[in-house]
N, C-alpha and C positions, 0 to 999 in steps of 0.2 A: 481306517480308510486313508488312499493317499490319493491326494492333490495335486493337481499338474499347479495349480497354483502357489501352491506351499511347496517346493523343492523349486532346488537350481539345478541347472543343467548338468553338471558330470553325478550325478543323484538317481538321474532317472533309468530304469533299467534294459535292457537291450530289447529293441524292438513289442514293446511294451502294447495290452492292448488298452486303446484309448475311448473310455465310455463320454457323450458328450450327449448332455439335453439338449432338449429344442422345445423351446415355449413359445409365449407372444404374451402379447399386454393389449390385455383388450376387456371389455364388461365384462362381467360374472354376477348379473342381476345387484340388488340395492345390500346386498351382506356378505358378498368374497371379495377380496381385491381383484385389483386388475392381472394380478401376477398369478393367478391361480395356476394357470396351465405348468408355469415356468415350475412352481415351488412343488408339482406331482410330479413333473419329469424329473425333477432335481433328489426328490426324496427316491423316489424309486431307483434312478444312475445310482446315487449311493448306496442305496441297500445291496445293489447286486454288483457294485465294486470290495465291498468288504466281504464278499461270497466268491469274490475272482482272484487269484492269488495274484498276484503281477501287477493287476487292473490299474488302471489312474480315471479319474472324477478331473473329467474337463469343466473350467468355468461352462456355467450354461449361454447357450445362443437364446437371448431374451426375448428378441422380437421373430413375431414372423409372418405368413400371411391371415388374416383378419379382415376382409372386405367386407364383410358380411355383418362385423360389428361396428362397421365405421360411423352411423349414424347417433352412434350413441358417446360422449363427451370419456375422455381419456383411452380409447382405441388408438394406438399406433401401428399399422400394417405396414411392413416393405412391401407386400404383394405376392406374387407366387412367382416372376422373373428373374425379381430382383432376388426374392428366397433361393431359387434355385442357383443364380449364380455364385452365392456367397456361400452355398453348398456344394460346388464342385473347385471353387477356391479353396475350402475348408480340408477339404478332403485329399486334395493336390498336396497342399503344403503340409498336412499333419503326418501322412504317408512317405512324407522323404525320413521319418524318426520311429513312427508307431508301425506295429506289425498289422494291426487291423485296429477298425478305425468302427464304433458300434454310438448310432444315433438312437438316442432313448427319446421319442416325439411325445410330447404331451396334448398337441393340440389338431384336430381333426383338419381345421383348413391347410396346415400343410403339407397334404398327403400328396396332394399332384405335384410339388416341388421335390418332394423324396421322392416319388415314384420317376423323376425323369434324371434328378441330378444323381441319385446314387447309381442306376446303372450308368451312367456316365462314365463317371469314374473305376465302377467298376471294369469298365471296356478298356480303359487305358490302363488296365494290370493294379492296381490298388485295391488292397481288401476292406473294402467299405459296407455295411451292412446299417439297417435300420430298425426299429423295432416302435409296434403302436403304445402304449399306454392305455389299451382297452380292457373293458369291464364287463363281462357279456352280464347282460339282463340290465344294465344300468342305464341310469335314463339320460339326457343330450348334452344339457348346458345347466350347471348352476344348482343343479335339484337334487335330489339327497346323496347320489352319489359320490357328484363334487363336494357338496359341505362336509359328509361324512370323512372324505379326504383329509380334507384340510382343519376339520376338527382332531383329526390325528397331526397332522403334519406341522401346523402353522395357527395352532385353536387359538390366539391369544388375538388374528386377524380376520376373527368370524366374525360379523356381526351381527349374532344370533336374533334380534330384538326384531331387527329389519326384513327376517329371510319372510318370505312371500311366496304361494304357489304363482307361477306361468302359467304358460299353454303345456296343455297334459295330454295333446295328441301323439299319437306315435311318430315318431320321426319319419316315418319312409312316408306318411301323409303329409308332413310338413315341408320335403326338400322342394317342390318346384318353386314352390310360395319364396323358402328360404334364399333359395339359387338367384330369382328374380327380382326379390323387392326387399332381401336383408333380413335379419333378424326382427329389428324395432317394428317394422309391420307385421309382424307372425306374434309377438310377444313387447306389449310394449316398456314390460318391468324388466327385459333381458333372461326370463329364467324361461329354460324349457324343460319342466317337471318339476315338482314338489319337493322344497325341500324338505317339508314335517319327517318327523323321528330321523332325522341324521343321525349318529353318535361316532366321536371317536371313536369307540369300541369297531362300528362296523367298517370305517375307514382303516384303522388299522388292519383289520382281514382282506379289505382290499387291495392294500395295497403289497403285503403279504403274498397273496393270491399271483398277483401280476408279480414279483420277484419269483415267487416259485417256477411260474413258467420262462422267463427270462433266465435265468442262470442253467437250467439244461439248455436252453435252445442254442446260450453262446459255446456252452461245451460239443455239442453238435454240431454245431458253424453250418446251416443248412442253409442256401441266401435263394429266397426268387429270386423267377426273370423280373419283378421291380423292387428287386434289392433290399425287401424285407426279410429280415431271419425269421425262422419257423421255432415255434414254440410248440 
């Protein structure tokens, strides 16, 4: 894998494409850290820069919008504004060097921010592109999906002892509640689903899974009208 942070500048190669996470730091119930989102957008950038010949692994962007967990002690949100502008900043400036510029998001609250800042960007001629880190069938926050990840990714920062079921409603009953009154009243442990039977084993398929479909889709370079690549 190569590193935009690990080389100097006459190193780098011409018009090079630039893979770049996007997390936040926010709860992840009493047994993931707060960097959950950060450390699967980061594993996943990487996996499918060492699958991209050319590729570079930007530092990841740590924070980002999190409103929703802010009720609960070590959430820091920029918001979705301030996310967005420091996303068509991002994409201005890396775009005077990279040939396309591909955002790996880890975390669900900042979709309205990629959905407005990258075609932004895109409008003013930069090939900007974004991609989700989604798991179809997996469940919202915290619950075996996420453990299972990060039992693969980062197992030595699970606190298995602690993990705890949430709220085990399905998400599309949970978003008004969620939209209007946060997380902490929908779930007051932060988890949304179960995490019992997590295992490495099934995060690593996951996260597998989600690399397989990322590396055709960047060969393909297919961008919606909100500047997500198609997989």
């Amino acid at each position: 894998m190569t590193s935009l942070g690990a080389v100097t500048w006459p190193e780098l190669p011409e018009r090079p494409l630039l893979v770049v996470p996007l997390g936040a730091v926010e709860q992840h119930g009493p047994h993931l850290p707060l960097t959950t989102d950060t450390a699967v957008a980061t594993a996943a950038a990487g996996a499918a820069v060492d699958r991209l010949p050319g590729a570079l692994l930007a530092p990841a962007l740590a924070y980002g919008a999190s409103g929703e967990h802010e009720d609960f002690p070590g959430t820091v949100s920029l918001g979705t504004e301030a996310l967005t502008g420091l996303l068509v900043e991002y994409g201005r400036s890396a775009c005077r060097w990279a040939g396309r510029v591909l955002i790996v998001n880890g975390h669900g609250g900042n979709l309205d921010a990629l959905r407005t800042a990258v075609p932004r960007v895109r409008a003013e001629g930069r090939d900007v592109a974004w991609f989700p880190c989604g798991f179809p069938g997996g469940d919202a926050h915290a619950g075996r999906t996420e453990t299972s990840l990060m039992l693969h990714v980062e197992p030595e920062q699970v606190r298995r002892d602690r993990a705890v079921t949430g709220e085990t409603a399905p998400i599309g009953e949970l978003l008004p509640r969620l939209r209007a009154e946060g997380v902490r009243a929908v779930s007051p442990n932060g988890v949304l689903g179960d995490p019992g039977g997590a295992s490495g084993a099934e995060g690593e398929a996951l996260l597998a899974g989600l690399v397989g479909r990322l590396v055709p889709g960047v060969a393909a370079w297919r961008v919606d009208d909100d500047g997500r690549l198609r997989s």
